[in-house]
N, C-alpha and C positions, 0 to 999 in steps of 0.2 A: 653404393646401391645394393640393396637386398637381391638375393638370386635373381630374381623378377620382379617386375613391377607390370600390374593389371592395368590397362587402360583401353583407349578406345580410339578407332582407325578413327583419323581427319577428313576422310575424304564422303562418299556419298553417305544417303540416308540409310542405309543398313543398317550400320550403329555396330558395325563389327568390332570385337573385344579381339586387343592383342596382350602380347607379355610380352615387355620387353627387359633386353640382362646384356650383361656386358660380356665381349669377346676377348680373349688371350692379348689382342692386340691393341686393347682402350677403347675399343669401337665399338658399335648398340648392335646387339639382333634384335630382329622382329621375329615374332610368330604369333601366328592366330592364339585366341587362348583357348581353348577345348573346352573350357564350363559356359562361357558365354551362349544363350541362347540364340544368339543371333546366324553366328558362323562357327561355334563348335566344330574350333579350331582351322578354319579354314579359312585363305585369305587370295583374292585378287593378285594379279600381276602388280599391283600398284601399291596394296597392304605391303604385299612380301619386300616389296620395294623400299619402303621409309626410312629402312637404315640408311641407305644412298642419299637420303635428303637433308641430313643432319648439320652438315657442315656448315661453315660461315658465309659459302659463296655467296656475296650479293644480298647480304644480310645488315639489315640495317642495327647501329649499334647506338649509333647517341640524338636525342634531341635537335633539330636546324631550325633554324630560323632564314629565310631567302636562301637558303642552299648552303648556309653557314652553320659551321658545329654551335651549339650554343648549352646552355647549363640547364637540368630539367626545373630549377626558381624560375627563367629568364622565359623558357617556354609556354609554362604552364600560366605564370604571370599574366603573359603578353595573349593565349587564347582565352582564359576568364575576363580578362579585360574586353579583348574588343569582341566578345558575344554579349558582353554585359552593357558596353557602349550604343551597341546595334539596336538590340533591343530596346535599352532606352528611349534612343531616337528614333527607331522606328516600327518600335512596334515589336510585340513576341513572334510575327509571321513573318518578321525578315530575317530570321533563322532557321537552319532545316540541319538534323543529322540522314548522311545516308549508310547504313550498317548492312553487319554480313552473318549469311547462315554460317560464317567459320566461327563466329563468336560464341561463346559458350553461355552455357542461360543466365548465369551473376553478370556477363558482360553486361549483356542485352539490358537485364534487368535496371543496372542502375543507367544505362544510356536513357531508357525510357521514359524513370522515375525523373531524373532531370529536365529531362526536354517538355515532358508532357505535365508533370506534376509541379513545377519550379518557374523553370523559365516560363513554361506558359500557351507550348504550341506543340500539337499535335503532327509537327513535319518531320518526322523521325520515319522514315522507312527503309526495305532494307532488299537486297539484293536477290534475295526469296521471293520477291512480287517479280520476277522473271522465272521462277520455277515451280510455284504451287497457290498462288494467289488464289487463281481460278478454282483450282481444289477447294481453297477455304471458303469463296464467294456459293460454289454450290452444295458444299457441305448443309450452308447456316441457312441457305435455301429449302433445302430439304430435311433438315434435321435440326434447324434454330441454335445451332451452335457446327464448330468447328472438331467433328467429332471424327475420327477413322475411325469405323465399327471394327475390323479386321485384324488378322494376324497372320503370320507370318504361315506356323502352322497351317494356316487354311489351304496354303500351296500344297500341301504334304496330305491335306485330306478332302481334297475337292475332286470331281472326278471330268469336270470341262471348266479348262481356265481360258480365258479369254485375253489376251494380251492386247491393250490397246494403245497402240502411239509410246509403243514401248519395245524398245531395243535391248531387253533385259540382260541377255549374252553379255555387249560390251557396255551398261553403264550400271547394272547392279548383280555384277556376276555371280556373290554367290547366295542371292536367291534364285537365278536362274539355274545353279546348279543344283538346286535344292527339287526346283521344278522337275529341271532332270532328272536322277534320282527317282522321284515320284511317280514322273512317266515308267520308268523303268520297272519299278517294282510293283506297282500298282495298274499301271496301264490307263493312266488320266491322259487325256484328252485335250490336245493343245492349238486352239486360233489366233493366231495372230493376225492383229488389223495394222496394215503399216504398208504407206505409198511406194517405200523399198523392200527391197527384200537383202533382211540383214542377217547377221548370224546368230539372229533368237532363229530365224526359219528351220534353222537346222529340224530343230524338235515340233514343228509344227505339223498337225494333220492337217490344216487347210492355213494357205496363206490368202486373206483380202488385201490386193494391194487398191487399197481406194483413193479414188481423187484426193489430193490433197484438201483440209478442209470441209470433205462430206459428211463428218464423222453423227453428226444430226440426223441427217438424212437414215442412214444407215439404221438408228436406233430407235428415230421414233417409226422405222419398219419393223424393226425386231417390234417394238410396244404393241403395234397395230396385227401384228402374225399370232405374238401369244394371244391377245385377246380373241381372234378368229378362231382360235386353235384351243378354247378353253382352258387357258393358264392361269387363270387367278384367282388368286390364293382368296375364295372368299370371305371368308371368317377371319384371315388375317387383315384384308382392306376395308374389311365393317367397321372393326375395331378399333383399328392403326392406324389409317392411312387417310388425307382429304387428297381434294383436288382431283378425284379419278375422273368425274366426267369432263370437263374441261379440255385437260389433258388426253383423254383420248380423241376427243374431238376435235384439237385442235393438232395430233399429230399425224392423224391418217393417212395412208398410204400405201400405196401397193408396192408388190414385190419389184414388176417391170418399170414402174418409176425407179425406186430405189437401183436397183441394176444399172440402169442408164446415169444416170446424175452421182452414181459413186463409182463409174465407169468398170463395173466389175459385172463376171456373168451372170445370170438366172440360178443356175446351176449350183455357182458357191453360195450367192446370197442366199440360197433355200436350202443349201448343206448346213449353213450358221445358221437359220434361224430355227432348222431343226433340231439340230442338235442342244442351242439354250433352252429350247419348250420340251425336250423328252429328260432333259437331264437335270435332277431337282438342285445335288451342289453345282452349281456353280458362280466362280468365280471371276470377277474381272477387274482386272490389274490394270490402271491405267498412267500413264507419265506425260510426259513434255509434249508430245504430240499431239494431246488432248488439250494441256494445261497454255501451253504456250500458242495462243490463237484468239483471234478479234472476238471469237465467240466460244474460249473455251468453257469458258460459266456453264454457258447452253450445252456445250459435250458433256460435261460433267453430270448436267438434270438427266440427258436424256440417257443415260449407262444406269446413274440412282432411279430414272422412273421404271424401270425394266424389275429394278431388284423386287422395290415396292411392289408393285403388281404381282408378282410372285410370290412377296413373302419372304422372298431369298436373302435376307440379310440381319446381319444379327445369332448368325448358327452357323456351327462349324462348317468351312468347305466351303460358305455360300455369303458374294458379298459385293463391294465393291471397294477395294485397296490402291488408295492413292499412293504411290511410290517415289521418295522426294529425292533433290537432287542432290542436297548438300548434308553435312552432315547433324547440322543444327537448325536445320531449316522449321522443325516442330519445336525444339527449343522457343525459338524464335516468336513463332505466335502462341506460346505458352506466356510469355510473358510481357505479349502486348505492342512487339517489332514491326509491326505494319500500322500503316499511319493511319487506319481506318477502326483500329480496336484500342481496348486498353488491358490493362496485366487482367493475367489471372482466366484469359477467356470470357473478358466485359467487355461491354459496348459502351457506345457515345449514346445512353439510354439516361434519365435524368437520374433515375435509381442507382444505375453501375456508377455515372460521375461523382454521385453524392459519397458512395458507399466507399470508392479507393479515394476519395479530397478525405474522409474523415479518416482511414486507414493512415495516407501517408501525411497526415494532418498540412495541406495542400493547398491553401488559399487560392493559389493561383491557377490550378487546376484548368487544361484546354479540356473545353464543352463542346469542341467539335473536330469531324476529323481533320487529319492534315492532309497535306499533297502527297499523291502516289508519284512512285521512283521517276517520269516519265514526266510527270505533272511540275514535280521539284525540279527537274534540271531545264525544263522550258520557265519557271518561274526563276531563276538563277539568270536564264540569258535575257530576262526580261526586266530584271533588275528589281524583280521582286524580292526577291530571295538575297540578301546580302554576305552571310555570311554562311559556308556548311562545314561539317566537321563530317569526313569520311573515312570508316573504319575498316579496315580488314578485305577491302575488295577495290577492283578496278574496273569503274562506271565508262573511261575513255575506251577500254576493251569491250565490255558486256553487254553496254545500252545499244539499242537500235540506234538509227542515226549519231552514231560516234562524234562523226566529224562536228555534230549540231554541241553534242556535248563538250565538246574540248573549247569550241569556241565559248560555252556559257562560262566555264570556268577560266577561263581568260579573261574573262568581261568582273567573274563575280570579285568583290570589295576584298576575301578575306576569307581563304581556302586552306583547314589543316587536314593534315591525312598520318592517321597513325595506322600502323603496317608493319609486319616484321621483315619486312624485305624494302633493299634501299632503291632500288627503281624497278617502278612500274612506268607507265603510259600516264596514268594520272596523276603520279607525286612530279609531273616537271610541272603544275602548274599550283604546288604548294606553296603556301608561307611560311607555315611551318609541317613540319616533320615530326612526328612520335613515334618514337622504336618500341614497339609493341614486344608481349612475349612469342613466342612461335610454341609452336605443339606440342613438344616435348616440356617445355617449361610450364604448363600451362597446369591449372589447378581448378576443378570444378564440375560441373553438367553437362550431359546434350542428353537429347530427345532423337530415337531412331522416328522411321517412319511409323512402326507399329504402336506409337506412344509409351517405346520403355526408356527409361532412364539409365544414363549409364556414367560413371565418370572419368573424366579425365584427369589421372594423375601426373605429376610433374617426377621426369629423370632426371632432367636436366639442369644444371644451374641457371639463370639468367644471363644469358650473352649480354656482354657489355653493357650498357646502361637500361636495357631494354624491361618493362616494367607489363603485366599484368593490364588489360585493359580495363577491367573494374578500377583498380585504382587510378591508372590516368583517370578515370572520367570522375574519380572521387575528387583527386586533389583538383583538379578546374572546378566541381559544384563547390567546393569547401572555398574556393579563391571567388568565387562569385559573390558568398555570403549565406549559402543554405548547408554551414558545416554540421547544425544538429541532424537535417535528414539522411546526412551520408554519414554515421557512425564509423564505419568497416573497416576493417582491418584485418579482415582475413574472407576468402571466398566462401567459407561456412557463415559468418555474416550475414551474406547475400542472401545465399541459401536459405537460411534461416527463417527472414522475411519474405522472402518469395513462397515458402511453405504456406506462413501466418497469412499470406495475402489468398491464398488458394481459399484457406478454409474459413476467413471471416463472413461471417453472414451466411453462408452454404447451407448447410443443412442437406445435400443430395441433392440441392435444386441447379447448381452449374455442375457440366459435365466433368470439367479440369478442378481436383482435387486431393492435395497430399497432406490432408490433416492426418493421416499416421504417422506422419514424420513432424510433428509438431514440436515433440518436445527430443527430439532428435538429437545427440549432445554431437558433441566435437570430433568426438572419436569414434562414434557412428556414423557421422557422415564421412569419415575416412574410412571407414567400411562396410558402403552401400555398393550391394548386387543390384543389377543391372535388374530394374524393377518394371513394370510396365502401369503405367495411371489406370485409373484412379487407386488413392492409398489411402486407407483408412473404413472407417464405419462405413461409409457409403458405396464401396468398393461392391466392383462386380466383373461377376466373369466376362460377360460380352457385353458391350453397350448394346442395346435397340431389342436385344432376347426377348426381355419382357412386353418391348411393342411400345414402350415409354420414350417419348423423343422430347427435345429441349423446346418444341414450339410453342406458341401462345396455346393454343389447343390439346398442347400434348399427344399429337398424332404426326406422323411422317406424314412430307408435302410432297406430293407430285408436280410438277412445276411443267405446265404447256409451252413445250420450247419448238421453233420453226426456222431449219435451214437458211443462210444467209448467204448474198454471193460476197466475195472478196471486195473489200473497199478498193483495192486497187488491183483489178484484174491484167492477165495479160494483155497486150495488144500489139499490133505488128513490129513496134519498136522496141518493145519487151517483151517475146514470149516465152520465154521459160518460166517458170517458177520455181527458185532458190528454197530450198530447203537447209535448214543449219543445223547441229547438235555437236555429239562427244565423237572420239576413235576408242578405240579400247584400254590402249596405253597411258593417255595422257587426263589431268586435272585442271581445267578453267583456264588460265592463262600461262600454265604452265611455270609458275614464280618457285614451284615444288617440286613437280615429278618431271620438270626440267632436267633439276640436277641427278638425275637418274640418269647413266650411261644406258644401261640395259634398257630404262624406258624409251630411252630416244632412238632406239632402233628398230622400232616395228614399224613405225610409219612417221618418215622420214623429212619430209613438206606439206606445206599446204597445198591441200589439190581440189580440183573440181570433178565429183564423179558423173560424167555424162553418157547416156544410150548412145551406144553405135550409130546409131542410124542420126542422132542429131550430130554426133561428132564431125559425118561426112557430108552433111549438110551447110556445116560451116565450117569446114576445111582445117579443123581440128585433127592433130595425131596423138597418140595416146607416148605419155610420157613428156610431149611438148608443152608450150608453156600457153596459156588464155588470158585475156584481159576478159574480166567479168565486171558488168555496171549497170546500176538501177540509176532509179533518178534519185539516190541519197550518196552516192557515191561510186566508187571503183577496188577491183583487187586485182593483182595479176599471180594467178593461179596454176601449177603443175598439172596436166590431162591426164584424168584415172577414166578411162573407157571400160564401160561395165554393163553385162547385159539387167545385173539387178536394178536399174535406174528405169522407169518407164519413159516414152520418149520426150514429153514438153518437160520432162522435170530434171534438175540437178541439186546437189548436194554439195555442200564445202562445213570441214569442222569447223568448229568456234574457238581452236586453241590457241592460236599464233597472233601475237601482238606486236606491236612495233620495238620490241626490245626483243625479239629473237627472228624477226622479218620485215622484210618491204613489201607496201601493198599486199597486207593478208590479212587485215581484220575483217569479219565477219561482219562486225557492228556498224561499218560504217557503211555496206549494203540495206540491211537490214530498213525495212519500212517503221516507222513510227506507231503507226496503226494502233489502238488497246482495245482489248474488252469493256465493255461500256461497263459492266458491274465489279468486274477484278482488278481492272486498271495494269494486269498482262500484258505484255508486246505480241504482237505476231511474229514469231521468229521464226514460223515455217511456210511463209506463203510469201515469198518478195518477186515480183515480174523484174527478171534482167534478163541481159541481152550478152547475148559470148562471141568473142573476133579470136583469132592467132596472136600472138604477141611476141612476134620479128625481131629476137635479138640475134645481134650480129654473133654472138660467140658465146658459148655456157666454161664454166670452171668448176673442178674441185676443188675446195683451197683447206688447208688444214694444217693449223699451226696449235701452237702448244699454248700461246699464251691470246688472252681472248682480242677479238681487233673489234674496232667500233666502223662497221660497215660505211662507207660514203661512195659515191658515185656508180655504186650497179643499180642499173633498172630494176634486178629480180636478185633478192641474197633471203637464205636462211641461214639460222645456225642451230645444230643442235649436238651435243655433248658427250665424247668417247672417252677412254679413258687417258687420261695425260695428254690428250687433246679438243680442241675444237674443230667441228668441221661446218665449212660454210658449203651452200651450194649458190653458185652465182650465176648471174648471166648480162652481159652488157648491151651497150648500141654505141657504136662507134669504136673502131679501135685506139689505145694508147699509142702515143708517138710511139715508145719504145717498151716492147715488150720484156724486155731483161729489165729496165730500169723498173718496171711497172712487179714485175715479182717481185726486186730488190725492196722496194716498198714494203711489200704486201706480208714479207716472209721475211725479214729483219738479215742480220749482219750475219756473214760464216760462209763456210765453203758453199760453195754455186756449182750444184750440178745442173746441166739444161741441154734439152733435146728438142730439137724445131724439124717438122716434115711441114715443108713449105708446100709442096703440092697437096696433103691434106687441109694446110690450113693448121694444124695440131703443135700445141709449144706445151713442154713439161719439165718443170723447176723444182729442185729441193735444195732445201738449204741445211748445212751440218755443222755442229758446233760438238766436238769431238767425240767426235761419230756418232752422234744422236741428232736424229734430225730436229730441228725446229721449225719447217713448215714444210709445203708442197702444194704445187700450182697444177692443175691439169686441166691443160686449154684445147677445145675443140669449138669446130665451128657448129655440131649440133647435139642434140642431148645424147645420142648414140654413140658419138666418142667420146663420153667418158667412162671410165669402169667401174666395177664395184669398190667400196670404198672402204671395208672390211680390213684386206688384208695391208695396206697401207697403214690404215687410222690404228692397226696392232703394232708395228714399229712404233709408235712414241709412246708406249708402254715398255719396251725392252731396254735395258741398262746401255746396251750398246749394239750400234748395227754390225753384222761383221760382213766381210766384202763381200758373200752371194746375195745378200742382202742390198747394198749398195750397188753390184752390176744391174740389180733387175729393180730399185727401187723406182726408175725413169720408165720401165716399161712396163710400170703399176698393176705387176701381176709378180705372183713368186716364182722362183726358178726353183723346178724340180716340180715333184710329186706333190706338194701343199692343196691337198682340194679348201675346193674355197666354201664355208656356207653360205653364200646368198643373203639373201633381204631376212632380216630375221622374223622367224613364227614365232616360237613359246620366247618370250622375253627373260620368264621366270628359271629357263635353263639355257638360253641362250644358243637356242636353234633356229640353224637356217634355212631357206627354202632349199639350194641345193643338198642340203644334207638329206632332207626328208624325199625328195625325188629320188635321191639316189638309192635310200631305203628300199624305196618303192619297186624301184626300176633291178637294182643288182642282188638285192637282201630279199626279194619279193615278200615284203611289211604289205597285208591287203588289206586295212584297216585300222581305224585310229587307236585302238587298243594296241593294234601289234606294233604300229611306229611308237608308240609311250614306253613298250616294251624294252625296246632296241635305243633309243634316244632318249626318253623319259617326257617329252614331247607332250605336252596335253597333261600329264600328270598332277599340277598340284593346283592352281586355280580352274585349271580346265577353259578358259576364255579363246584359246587358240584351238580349240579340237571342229570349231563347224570347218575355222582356215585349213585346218588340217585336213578334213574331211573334201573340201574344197579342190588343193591340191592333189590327191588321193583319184577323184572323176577324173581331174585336167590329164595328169599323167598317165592315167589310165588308156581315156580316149585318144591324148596323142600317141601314146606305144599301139594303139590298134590301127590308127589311121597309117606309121609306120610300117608295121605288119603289111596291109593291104596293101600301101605301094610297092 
């Protein structure tokens, strides 16, 4: 490896650039990389992280077939065959690919060219229609193409930004600290619109926590205020802009409605709507909480009809920036990943289909769209769909109605899943298996959210047999029989043509275009800067500046969009409404930033964060455990009691699968629901109902070598260093509790302490002098202790005997303060540490704790927690004082 090697973070839409080089000891650093425009040099708690990820744990290395190794001839054979069988018989619509924003754009590209251009069907869609779909459905609305006006800089020169359904702090942290910053030095101006209050609030002048769901309401008020108020841009809606009457007419509305039906005061709503109508930049950032809804389409119009009216978009500062989840998610519908478009930013239009059939010289060419992600796996359980090829993601975790989903693929004829990790949730219902390459090895493109390009280079060799996804999906089209359209043999190849497809026929007239990299050689495309679209002659500094939009008319559309209630509202049997998303620490199902020790210690299980006041309504304690259940299924959940929860509503992450817990996916709560125009899930509006969940006894169990959980009601596990640790809890006792450790913690010396009047049994077991597990049994979550200084002994070469006196009474003997539940991940500080700051070192602010501890220093994601801690500590040392 060279010093360094440029590439680009895996995880969200940022598009963060790192450098990665090798350490004294064979092992990869990460670091942001400083030229990179996106994070100049800055990275995430989860960036900094990646070296940690590298290893082989649980990584998949060779080709199976039924769960058997088998040879990549035998594999690739046996899935060109029976897709080519299927379709024969029945048809090109009895196949579907379902793909993923981790894919890189030559993936994509030839999955698409195949499915849609070859075989013949347009059911390729990809795991992005859960994260921006809706984005792109009102984009093409308002603008006749799938265009982000925005950039990134806009945050940096806007002077009121508007944050909507966006948790920017813990899921795109360093634009949010960019925002920070901006604040800071400038003195912009920050709203955030969001039914919790998270740690974007930190930095916020006003927080709307509105009904879940209102987000319409809300803006065709704001539409209806500026127009009252003399906001619009006239000469720019003469010009540029249809739809004005319509659209106002059809979104009117008063303040005092709005107030009411998005359950927020007079007060704030005429704070916001004042402050968009007196302030010319602004901008509004919108994410998942927009995106992800029965009617995100309509959120989407009504944020773009606000801009339009004003002008505001298209010029520095002033705009409307969709902010994605994944990191190839724009990749993705660049080149055609959703089953309602085709490459290059074409439609199912008779002109786009003619123009890429003559491109990829294509007889077979689908002329119409396929099934969206939701549409595909109900057409799977209905034996529509016979066979699918799923790449790079886990549908049995993600999809709403899970449970619906695992059953279709149990049902379906002929399920491959290539993947660079050997189990997930949805490879136990494979036939075959394809070991994909993972991150490091990987060679090629992504697309941030602000439409720059950036590449992915490879450090790594190819783990075991494991191959490039372009070329799996080459050597299957070349085994079907369409070896002339799949040339490739290298990811510049791909590239290549995905270029030539941009600029055929273009002229200026589609938005996505890199005919400057046309004749692009080999060794230029091994050193492309992170570039942002459009490339070439037609290139321009801001799409929409000059007021030219992609419509039939060539004028931005205003689109008359009206508030809708919930297809499935609460009712006495369900009334809360589930809300779902990210924690700070972790990435989608966790197959990644799992294998992060550091990450797996900021937030510990899955939990349900509920108001006070519902907690004691249903005889919830905080820290105990809940059964949570809609009418799509069940989870049983850890109680995080929190005043930032409003009271009908609760929250649970979406990270925990059945491969690192029981009863905690999100997916299989989650309602079905879509956007009529996006074909998006509702992932933030599910009516469930919350009980207590009475287990007879909780554990810490923590052994060194990994266990395959069976018989607890409630286990997680997540990753220390030279150990695993589970958190369990049962119903019913084992006959015999020494035999049931002996189990549980393998062969070796047996230490064990039982207080029978607590109820309390604590087991280690040692194999010369290193422990290899320990059991710590109470009858409720309050006897057990922190897990810290324990889960550090199976790190140490050997125990020595103060060590082993106090290892039963799982706490250190002597002077060892402990830190607590960890804050900064990225230095590995704890809450007690930072209390203690507070309390003995008198640290009065988050600066002075970064000072002292380093705390909050380098992605900055931990600093609202910290700030958080900092009031709590505060107000309890004064409520002490006072008594």
């Amino acid at each position: 490896m060279a010093d360094s090697i440029r590439t680009t973070c895996p995880y969200c839409g940022v598009g963060c650039g790192v450098l990665v080089s090798k350490d004294n000891a064979g092992g990869v650093v990460v670091k942001g990389d400083p030229d990179h425009p996106a994070n100049f040099g800055k990275l995430c708690s989860k960036g900094a992280a990646l070296g940690d990820t590298l290893g082989q744990d649980n990584r998949l290395l060779t080709p199976k077939i039924n769960h058997q190794v088998a040879t990549w001839e035998q594999a690739s054979d046996l899935v060109a065959a029976r897709f080519k069988e299927t379709v024969e018989r029945y048809g090109p619509d009895s196949v579907a690919f379902y793909v993923s924003g981790q894919l890189l754009s030559e993936d994509y590209y030839v999955a698409n060219k195949l499915i849609k251009g070859f075989i013949g069907t347009a059911n390729i869609d990809t795991n992005s229609r859960l994260c921006m779909s809706s984005s792109v459905a009102g984009h093409k609305r308002a603008f006749g193409s799938d265009t982000v006006p925005q950039t990134y800089e806009d945050l940096e020169t806007s002077d009121l930004v508007v944050l909507v359904g966006s948790n920017l702090a813990w899921c795109h942290p360093i634009l949010f600290q960019r925002l920070k910053a901006a604040k800071k030095k400038r003195g912009t101006k920050v709203v955030v619109i969001d039914p919790r209050k998270t740690a974007t609030c930190e930095i916020a002048d006003l927080h709307l926590a509105i009904k879940p769901g209102s987000d319409v309401l809300l803006f065709n008020g704001l539409l209806s205020y500026l127009d009252q108020n003399g906001a619009k841009d006239q000469s720019y809606v003469a010009a540029f802009v249809e739809g004005l009457e319509e659209t106002l007419h059809a979104t009117a509305v008063d303040i005092l409605s709005v107030a009411k039906g998005c359950d927020v005061s007079v007060a704030d709503v005429l704070a916001f709507y004042d402050g968009f109508l007196k302030t010319d930049r602004t901008l509004s950032v919108y994410s998942q909480g927009v995106n992800q809804s029965s009617q995100g389409t309509d959120k989407v119009n009504s944020i773009i009809n606000c801009h339009l009216f004003t002008g505001r978009i298209g010029r520095e500062g002033c705009g409307p920036l969709s902010v994605t989840g994944q990191p190839n998610a724009m990749g993705g519908r660049e080149v055609g990943g959703l089953a309602n478009m085709l490459a290059a930013h074409m439609d199912f239009t008779p002109d786009d289909i003619d123009r890429v059939s003559r491109f990829w010289q294509a007889q077979n060419i689908a002329k119409e769209p396929g099934k969206k992600a939701l549409d595909m796996f109900e057409a799977i359980h209905e034996g529509q769909i016979k066979a699918v090829w799923i790449m790079a993601t886990n549908p049995c975790v993600s999809l709403p109605d899970a449970g619906r989903v695992r059953e279709a693929l149990e049902k379906c004829d002929f399920v491959v899943v290539s993947d660079c990790v050997d189990h997930t949730d949805t490879m136990a219902y494979a036939d075959v298996v394809l070991p994909a390459a993972a991150w490091g090895e990987r060679n090629g493109t992504v697309t941030n959210t602000e439409r720059r390009i950036s590449r992915q280079r490879a450090f790594c060799d190819l783990a075991g047999e494991a191959r490039p996804d372009w070329k799996i999906i080459t050597q299957v089209a070349r085994k079907m029989g369409f070896e002339e359209a799949f040339p490739y043999e290298s990811s510049y190849d791909v590239f290549h043509e995905h270029v030539a497809l941009s600029a055929f026929e273009n002229q200026g007239r589609r938005d996505f275009d890199l005919s400057g990299w046309i004749d692009l050689s080999r060794a230029g495309f091994d050193e492309i800067e992170p570039t942002q679209w459009p490339v070439g002659t037609y290139a321009k500094d801001r799409f929409f500046g000059d007021g030219r939009f992609y419509t039939a008319s060539g004028k931005g559309n205003m689109v008359p969009v009206q508030p809708k209630s919930p297809v499935y509202p609460v009712t006495a049997d369900y009334p809360y409404v589930l809300n779902s998303g990210r924690i700070r620490d972790q990435w989608h199902t966790m197959t990644r930033t799992g294998l992060s020790p550091r990450l797996s210690t900021h937030v510990i299980e899955p939990y349900l964060e509920v108001h006070p006041e519902a907690a004691l309504c249903e005889g919830l304690l905080d820290g105990g455990l809940v059964e949570v259940t809609s009418n799509w299924g069940r989870a049983i959940l850890r109680v995080k009691i929190s005043e930032n929860m409003k009271r009908g509503e609760v929250f649970m992450p979406m990270h925990w699968s059945d491969e690192n817990s029981a009863e905690a996916v999100v997916g299989r709560l989650v309602n079905p629901v879509c956007d009529p125009y996006s074909g998006q899930p509702e992932s933030k509006h599910t009516p469930v109902c919350l009980k207590p969940f009475a287990a007879d006894w909780h554990a810490l169990l923590i052994v060194r070598e990994k266990l395959e959980p069976s018989g607890f009601a409630y286990w997680t596990r997540s990753l220390a260093n030279g150990c695993y640790i589970y958190d369990v809890a049962g119903v019913g006792d084992p006959s015999s509790w020494d035999d049931y450790a002996g189990v549980l913690l393998g062969q070796g010396e047996m230490l064990a302490m039982s207080d029978e009047r607590r109820g309390a049994r604590r087991y280690a077991v040692l194999c010369d002098d290193k422990p290899l597990g320990v059991m710590i049994m109470a009858r409720t979550p309050e006897g057990i202790p922190s897990r810290n200084w324990i889960a550090s002994l199976f790190a140490q070469e050997e125990l020595n005997a103060q060590d082993r006196l106090s290892l039963l009474s799982a706490k250190p003997a002597g002077k060892v303060a402990e830190k607590g539940a960890i804050v900064c991940s990225c230095f590995n500080v704890g809450l007690l540490e930072i209390q203690r700051a507070i309390v003995e070192e008198g640290r009065m602010s988050v600066e002075a704790i970064g000072v002292a501890l380093k705390a909050g220093t380098n992605c900055g994601s931990c600093q609202s927690e910290i700030q958080q801690i900092l009031e709590e500590t505060q107000t309890n040392d004064q409520k002490q004082k006072v008594a």
